[in-house]
Backbone as CSV, one residue per row, in Angstrom:
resi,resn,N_x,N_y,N_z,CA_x,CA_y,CA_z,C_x,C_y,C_z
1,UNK,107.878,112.037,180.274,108.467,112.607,179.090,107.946,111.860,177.868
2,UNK,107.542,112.355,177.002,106.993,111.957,175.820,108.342,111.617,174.938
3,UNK,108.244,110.636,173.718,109.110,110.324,172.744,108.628,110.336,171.404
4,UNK,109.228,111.254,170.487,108.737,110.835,169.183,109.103,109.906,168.218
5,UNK,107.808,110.083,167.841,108.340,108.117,166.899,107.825,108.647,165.819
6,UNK,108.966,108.693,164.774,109.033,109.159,163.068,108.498,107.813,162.538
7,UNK,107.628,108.065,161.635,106.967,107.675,160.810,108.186,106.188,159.832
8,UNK,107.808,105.489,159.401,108.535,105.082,158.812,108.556,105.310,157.341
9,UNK,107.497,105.976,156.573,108.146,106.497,155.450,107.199,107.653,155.247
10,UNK,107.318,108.827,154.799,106.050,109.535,154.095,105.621,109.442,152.877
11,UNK,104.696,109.921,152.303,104.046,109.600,151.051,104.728,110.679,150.319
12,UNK,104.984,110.764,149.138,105.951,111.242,148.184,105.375,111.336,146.555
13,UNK,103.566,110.848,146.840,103.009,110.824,145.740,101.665,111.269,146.012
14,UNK,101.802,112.862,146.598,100.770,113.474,146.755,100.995,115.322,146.412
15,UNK,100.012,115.809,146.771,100.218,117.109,146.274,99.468,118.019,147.320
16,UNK,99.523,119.086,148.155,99.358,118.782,149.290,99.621,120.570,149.624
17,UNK,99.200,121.183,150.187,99.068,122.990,151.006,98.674,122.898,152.207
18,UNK,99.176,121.996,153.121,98.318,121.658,154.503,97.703,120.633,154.665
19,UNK,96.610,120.052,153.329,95.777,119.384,153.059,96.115,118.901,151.308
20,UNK,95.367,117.869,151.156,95.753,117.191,149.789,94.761,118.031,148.827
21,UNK,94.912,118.076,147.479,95.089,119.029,146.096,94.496,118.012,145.311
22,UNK,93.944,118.370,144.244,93.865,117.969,143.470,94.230,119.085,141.653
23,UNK,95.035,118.796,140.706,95.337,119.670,139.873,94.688,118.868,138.744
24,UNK,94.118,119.377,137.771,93.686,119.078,136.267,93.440,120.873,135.186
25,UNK,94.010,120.345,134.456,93.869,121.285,132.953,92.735,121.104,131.995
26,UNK,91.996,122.058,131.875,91.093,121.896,130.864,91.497,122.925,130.103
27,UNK,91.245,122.139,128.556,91.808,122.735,127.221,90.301,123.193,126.333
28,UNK,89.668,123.817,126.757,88.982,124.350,125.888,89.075,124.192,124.453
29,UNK,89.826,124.242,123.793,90.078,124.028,122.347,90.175,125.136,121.583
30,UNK,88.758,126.141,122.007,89.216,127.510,121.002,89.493,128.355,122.251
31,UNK,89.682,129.266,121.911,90.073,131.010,122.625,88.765,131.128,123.437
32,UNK,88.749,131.400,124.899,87.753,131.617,125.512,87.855,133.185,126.335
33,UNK,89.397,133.774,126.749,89.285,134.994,126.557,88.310,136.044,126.026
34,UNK,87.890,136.329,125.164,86.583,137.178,125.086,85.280,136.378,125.872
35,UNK,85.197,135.947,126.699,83.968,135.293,126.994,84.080,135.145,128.714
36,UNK,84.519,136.122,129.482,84.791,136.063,130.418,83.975,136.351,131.466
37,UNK,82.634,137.210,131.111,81.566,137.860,131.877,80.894,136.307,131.995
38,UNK,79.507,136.852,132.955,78.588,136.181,134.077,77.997,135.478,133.212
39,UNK,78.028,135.482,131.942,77.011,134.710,131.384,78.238,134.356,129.974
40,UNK,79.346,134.248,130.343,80.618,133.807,129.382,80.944,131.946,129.630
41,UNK,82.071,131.605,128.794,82.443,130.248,129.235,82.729,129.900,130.228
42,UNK,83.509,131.132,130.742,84.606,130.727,131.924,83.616,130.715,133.018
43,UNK,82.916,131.414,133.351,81.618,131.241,133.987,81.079,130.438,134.512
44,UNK,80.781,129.595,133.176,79.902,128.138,133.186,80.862,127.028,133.314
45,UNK,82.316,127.298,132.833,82.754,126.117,133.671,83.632,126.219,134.834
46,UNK,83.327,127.681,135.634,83.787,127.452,136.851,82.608,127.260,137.580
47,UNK,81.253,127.522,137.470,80.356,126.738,137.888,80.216,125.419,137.703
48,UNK,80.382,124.773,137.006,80.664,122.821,136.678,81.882,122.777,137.604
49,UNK,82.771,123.289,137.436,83.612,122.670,138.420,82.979,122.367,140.252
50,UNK,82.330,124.091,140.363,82.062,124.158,141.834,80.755,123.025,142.489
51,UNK,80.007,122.714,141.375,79.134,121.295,141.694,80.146,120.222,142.250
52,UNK,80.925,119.988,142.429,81.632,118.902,143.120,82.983,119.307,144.052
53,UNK,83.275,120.409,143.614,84.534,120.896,144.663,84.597,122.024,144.935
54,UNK,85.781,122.384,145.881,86.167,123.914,145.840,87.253,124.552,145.303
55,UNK,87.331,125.071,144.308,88.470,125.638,143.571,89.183,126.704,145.055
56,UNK,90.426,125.934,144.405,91.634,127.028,145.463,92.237,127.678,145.045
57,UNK,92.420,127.531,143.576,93.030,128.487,142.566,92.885,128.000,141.080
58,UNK,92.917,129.475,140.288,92.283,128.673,138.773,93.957,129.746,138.175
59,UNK,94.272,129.333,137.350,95.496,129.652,136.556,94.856,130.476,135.851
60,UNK,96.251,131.264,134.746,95.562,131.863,133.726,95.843,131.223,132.619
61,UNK,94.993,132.016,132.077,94.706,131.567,130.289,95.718,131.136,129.757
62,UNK,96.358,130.256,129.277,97.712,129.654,128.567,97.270,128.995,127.156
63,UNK,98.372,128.865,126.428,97.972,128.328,124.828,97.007,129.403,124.223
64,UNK,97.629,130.656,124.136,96.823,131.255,122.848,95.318,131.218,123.575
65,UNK,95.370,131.193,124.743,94.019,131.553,126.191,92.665,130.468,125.592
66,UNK,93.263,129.161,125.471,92.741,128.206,125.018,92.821,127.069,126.383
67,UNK,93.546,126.831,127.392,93.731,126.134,128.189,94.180,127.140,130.001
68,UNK,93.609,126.241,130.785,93.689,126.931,132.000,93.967,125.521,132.913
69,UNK,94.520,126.091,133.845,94.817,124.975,135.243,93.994,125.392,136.247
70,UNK,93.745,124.474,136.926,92.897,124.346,138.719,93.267,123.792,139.481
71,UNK,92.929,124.338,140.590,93.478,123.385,141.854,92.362,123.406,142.664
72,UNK,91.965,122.309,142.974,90.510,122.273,144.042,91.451,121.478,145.021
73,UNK,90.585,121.731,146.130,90.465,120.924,147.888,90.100,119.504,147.358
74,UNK,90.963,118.981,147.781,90.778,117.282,148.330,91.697,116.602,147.175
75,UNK,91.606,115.130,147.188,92.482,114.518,146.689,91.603,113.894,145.473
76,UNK,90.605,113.615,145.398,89.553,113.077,144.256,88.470,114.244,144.481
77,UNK,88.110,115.640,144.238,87.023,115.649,144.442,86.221,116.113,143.039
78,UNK,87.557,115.887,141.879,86.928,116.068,140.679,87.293,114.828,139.663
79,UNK,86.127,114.331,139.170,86.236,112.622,138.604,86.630,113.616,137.405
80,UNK,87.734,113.276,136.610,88.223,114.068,135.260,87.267,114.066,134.049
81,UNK,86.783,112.626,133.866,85.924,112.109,132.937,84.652,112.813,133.096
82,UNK,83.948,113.008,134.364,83.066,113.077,134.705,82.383,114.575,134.318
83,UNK,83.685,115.437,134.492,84.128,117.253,134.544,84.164,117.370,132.827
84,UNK,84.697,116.532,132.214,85.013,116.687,130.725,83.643,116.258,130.037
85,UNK,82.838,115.445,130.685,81.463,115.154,129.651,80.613,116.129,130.275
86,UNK,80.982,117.002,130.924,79.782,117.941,131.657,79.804,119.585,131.134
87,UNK,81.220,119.445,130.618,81.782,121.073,130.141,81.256,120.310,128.545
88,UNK,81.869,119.365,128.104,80.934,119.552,126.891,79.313,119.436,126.293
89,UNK,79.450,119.084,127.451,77.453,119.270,127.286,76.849,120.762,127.371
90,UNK,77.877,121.495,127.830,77.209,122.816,127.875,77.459,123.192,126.220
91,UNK,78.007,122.599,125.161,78.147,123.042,123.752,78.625,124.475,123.621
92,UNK,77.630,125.190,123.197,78.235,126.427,122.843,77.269,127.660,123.912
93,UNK,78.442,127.962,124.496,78.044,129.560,125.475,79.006,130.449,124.769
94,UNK,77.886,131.273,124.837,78.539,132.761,124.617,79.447,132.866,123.276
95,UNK,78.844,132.077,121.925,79.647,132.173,120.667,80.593,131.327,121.274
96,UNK,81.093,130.640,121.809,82.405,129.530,121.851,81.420,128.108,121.916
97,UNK,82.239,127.858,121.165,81.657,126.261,121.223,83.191,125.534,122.253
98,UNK,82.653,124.774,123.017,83.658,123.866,123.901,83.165,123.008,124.098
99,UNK,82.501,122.239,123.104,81.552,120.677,123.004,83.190,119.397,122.726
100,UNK,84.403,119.759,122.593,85.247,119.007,122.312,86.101,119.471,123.362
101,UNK,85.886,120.240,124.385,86.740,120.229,125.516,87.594,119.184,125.820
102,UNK,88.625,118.959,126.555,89.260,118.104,127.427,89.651,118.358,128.523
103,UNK,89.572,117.351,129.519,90.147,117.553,130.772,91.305,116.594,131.619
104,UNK,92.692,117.058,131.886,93.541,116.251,132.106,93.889,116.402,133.546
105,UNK,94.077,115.108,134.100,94.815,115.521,135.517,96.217,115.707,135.326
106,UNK,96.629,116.682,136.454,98.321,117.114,136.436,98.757,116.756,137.675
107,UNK,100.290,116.364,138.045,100.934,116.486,139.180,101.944,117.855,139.130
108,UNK,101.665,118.312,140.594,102.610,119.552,140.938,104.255,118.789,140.437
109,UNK,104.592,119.574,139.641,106.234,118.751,139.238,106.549,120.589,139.405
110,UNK,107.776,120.939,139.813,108.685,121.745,140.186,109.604,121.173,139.368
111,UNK,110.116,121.797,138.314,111.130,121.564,137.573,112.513,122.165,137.705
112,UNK,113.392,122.013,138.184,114.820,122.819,139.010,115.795,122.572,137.601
């Protein structure tokens, strides 16, 4: 007969669908809504994102469609700093300039 043996504590500072998450917001700065086609912003920085991870879900447009959320696979697989000097190097696509982008990490908070 087998016995289970509970863990002595679980981790409580993770974010997690089976597997661990990673969440960050990038704020574009202006309105990127009109710029949504293959050769638009959103485009080019869901391609920058996919160079290092796999998006599991991208939010929608929030703030006046100036800021969006992501959620990629894994627990680091997007360096924030790294994602934020790379979206602004693309400067200006498609009439938007997003050379002053930012990129923030978030924790899943459920607010009750």
């Amino acid at each position: 007969m087998t016995t289970k043996v509970n863990p002595v504590a679980t981790s409580n500072d993770v974010e997690m669908i089976g597997k661990e998450v990673q969440l960050f917001t990038i704020d574009y700065i202006n309105a990127v809504n009109g710029s949504a086609g293959p050769s638009g912003v959103q485009s080019a920085v869901l391609d920058k994102i996919m160079q290092t991870a796999t998006i599991i879900a991208a939010g929608p447009l929030g703030n006046s469609n100036t800021e969006q959320t992501f959620m990629t696979e894994g627990a680091d697989s997007v360096v924030v700093a790294t994602l934020q000097a790379a979206i602004r190097a693309l400067g200006t696509v498609d009439s938007v300039n997003i050379s002053t982008a930012t990129v923030t990490a978030k924790d899943l908070t459920i607010a009750v």
